[in-house]
C-alpha positions in Angstrom: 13.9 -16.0 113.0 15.7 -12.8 113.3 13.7 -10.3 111.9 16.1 -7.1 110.1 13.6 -4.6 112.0 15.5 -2.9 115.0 18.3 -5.2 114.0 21.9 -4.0 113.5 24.9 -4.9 110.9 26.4 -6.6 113.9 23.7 -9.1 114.0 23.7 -10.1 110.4 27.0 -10.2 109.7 27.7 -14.1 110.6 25.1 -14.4 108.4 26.3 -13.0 105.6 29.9 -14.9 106.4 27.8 -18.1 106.0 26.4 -17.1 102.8 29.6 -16.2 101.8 31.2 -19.1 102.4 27.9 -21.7 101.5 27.5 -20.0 98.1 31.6 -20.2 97.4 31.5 -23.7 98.0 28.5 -23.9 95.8 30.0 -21.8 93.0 33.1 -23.7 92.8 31.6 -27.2 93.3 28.0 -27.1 92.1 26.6 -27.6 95.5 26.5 -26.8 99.3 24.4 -23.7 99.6 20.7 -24.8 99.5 22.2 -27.4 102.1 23.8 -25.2 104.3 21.4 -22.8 104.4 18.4 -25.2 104.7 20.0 -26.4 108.2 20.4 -23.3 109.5 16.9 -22.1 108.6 15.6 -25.2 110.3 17.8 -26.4 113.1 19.4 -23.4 114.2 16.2 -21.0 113.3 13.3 -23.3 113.8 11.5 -22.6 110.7 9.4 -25.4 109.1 10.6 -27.1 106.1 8.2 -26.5 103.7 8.6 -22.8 104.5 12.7 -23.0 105.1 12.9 -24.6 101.5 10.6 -21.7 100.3 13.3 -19.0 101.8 16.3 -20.6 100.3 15.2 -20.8 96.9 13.9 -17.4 97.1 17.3 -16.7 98.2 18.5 -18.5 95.4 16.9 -16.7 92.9 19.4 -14.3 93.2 22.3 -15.8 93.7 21.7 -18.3 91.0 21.1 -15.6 89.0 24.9 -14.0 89.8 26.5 -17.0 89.8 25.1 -18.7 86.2 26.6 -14.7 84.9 29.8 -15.2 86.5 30.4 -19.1 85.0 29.1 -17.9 81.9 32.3 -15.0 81.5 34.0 -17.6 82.9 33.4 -20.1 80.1 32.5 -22.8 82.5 28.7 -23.4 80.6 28.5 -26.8 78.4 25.2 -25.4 76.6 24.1 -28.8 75.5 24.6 -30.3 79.0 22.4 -27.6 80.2 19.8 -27.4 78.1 19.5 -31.5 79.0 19.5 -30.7 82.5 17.4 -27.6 83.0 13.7 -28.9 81.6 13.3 -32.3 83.7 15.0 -29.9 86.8 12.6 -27.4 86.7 9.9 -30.0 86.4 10.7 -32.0 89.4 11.5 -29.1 91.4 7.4 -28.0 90.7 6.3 -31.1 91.3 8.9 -31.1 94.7 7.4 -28.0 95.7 3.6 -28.8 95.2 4.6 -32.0 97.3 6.4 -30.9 100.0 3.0 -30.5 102.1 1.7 -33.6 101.6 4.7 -35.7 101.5 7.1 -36.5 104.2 10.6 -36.1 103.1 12.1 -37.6 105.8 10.7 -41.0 105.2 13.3 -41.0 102.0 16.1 -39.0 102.8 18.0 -41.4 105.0 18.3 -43.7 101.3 19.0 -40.7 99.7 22.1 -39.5 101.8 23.4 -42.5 101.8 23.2 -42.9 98.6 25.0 -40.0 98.0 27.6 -40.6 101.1 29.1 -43.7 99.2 29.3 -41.4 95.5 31.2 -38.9 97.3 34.0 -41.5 98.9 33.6 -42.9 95.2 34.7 -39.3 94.1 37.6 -38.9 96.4 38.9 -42.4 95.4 38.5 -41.4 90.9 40.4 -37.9 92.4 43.3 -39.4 94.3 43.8 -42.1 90.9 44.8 -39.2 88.6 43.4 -36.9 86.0 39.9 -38.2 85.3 39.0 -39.3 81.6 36.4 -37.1 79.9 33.2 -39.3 78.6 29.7 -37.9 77.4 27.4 -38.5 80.2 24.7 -40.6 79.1 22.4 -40.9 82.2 21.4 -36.9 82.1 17.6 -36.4 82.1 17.0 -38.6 85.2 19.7 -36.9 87.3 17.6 -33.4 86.6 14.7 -34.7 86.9 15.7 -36.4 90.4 18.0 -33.6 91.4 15.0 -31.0 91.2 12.8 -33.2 92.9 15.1 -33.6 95.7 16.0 -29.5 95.7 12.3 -28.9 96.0 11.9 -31.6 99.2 14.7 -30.5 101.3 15.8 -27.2 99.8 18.9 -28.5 98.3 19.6 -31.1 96.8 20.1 -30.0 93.2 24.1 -29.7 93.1 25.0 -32.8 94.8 22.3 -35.1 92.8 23.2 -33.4 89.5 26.7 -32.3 89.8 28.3 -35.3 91.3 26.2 -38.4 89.1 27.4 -36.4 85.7 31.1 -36.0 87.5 31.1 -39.9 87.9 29.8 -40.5 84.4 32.9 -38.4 82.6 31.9 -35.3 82.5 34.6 -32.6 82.7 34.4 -30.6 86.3 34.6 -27.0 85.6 31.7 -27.6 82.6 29.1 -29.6 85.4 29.9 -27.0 87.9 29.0 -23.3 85.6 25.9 -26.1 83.5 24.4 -26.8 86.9 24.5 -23.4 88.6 23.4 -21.6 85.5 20.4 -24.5 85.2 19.6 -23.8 89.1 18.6 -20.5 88.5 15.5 -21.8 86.2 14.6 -24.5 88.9 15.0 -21.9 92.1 12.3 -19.5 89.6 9.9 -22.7 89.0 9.7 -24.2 92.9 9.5 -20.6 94.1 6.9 -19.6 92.0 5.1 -22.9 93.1 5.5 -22.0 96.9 4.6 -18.9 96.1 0.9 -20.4 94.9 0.4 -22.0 98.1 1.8 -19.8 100.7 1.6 -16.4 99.0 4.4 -13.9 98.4 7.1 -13.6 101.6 9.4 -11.0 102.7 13.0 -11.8 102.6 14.4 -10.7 106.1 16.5 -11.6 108.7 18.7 -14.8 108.5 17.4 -15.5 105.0 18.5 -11.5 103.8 22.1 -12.1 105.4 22.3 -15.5 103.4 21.1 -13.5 100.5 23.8 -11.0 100.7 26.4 -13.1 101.6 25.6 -15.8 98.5 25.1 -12.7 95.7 29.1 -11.3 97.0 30.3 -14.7 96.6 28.9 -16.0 93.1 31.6 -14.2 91.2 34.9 -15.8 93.2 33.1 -19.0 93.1 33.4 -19.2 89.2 36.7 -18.1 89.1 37.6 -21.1 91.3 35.9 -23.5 88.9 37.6 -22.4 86.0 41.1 -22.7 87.5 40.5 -25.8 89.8 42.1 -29.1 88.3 39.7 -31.8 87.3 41.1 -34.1 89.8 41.1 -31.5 92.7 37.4 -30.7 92.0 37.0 -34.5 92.5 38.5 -35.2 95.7 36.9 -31.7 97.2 33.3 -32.5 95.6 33.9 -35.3 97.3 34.5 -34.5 100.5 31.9 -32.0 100.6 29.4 -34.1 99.4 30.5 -36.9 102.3 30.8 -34.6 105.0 27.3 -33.0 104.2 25.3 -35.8 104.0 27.3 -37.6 106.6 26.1 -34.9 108.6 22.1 -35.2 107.8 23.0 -39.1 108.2 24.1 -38.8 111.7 21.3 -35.6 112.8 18.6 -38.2 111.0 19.1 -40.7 113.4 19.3 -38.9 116.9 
């Protein structure tokens, strides 16, 4: 890992591009950064899981923090949706976290991503029909529960469980998005504060510092995209992010 010590700007600076561009993703769609920055940390950095996961929601204790402020001036919060999310999300992300040592993600994350493959292409399909109807969601505590399990396991894994399941069920776009990165902030607090028990407290440097930097500068422009993006646009991009992502983890799983 690139440690900031004796390191220039020069050398953090595509890191804080990827930040940049993971949390803007993130803050207009309600996912992507804990992804992105989770497969950097470990493929590209060599950092163990359990610790890489511990990083990024370090990380995102911050930028959580920005971006739930910036959908919240932005009017983008559903308060009911979020309170209804929040609790079971920051109990599955402890009980991810406490886990993640003994349990071998990998065994269920092929299911997972594929699960989550075929919502997106399901997605793009409700986007390219029209202007989605609005319904209350009525499968809510599972998804947070799920979704902050899944965060905790492979360091993200909040937005796409969360945002997209409450997208399909009717929920309007702009209100999931702001409701889940305001609620993300609460789970990125509980896991870290459960890694934190069992590996003690770590400095945030190198790669993870540029990712920091990178994701606080973008939470701001990534609400203001939420709040003007049309419901079926959100769809069809959601979408594709979510099937390109996991598509990705689908096709690295099995090498």
């Amino acid at each position: 890992m690139i440690e900031i010590t004796g390191a220039g700007f020069e050398e953090l600076l595509p890191l804080i591009a990827i930040g940049f561009f993971a949390q803007l993703i993130d803050g207009a769609l309600g996912m992507a950064f804990g992804a992105i920055a989770t497969s950097l940390l470990v493929g590209y950095m060599g950092v163990p899981p359990a610790q890489a996961s511990y990083r990024v929601h370090v990380i995102k204790c911050f930028t959580t923090a920005v971006s739930g402020l910036s959908h919240a001036i932005s009017g983008n919060i559903d308060k009911r949706l979020f309170l209804k999310i929040v609790f079971p999300g920051v109990l599955g992300g402890a009980i991810g976290a406490y886990g993640l040592t003994q349990f071998d993600g990998d065994t269920v994350k092929p299911f997972v991503f594929t699960y989550l493959a075929l919502l997106g292409l399901v997605l793009i399909f409700k986007g390219f029909k029209g202007k989605p109807k609005k319904r209350s969601p009525k499968a809510v505590l599972p998804l947070g529960l799920v979704g902050g399990l899944l965060d905790a396991i492979g360091g993200g894994g909040w937005g796409p469980v969360v945002s997209s399941g409450l997208m399909l069920q009717g929920s309007e776009p702009r209100k999931v998005v702001g409701s889940v990165n305001a609620a993300e902030f609460f789970i990125a607090i509980a896991v870290s504060g459960a890694f934190i028990s069992q590996f003690g407290i770590e400095q945030v440097t190198g790669a993870a510092l540029g990712l920091l930097i990178g994701g606080i500068l973008a939470a701001p422009f990534g609400a203001l995209a939420a709040k003007f993006l049309p419901a079926n646009v959100m769809f069809v991009l959601v979408g594709s992010v979510l099937t390109a992502t996991t598509g990705y983890w689908l096709y690295a799983s099995f090498l």
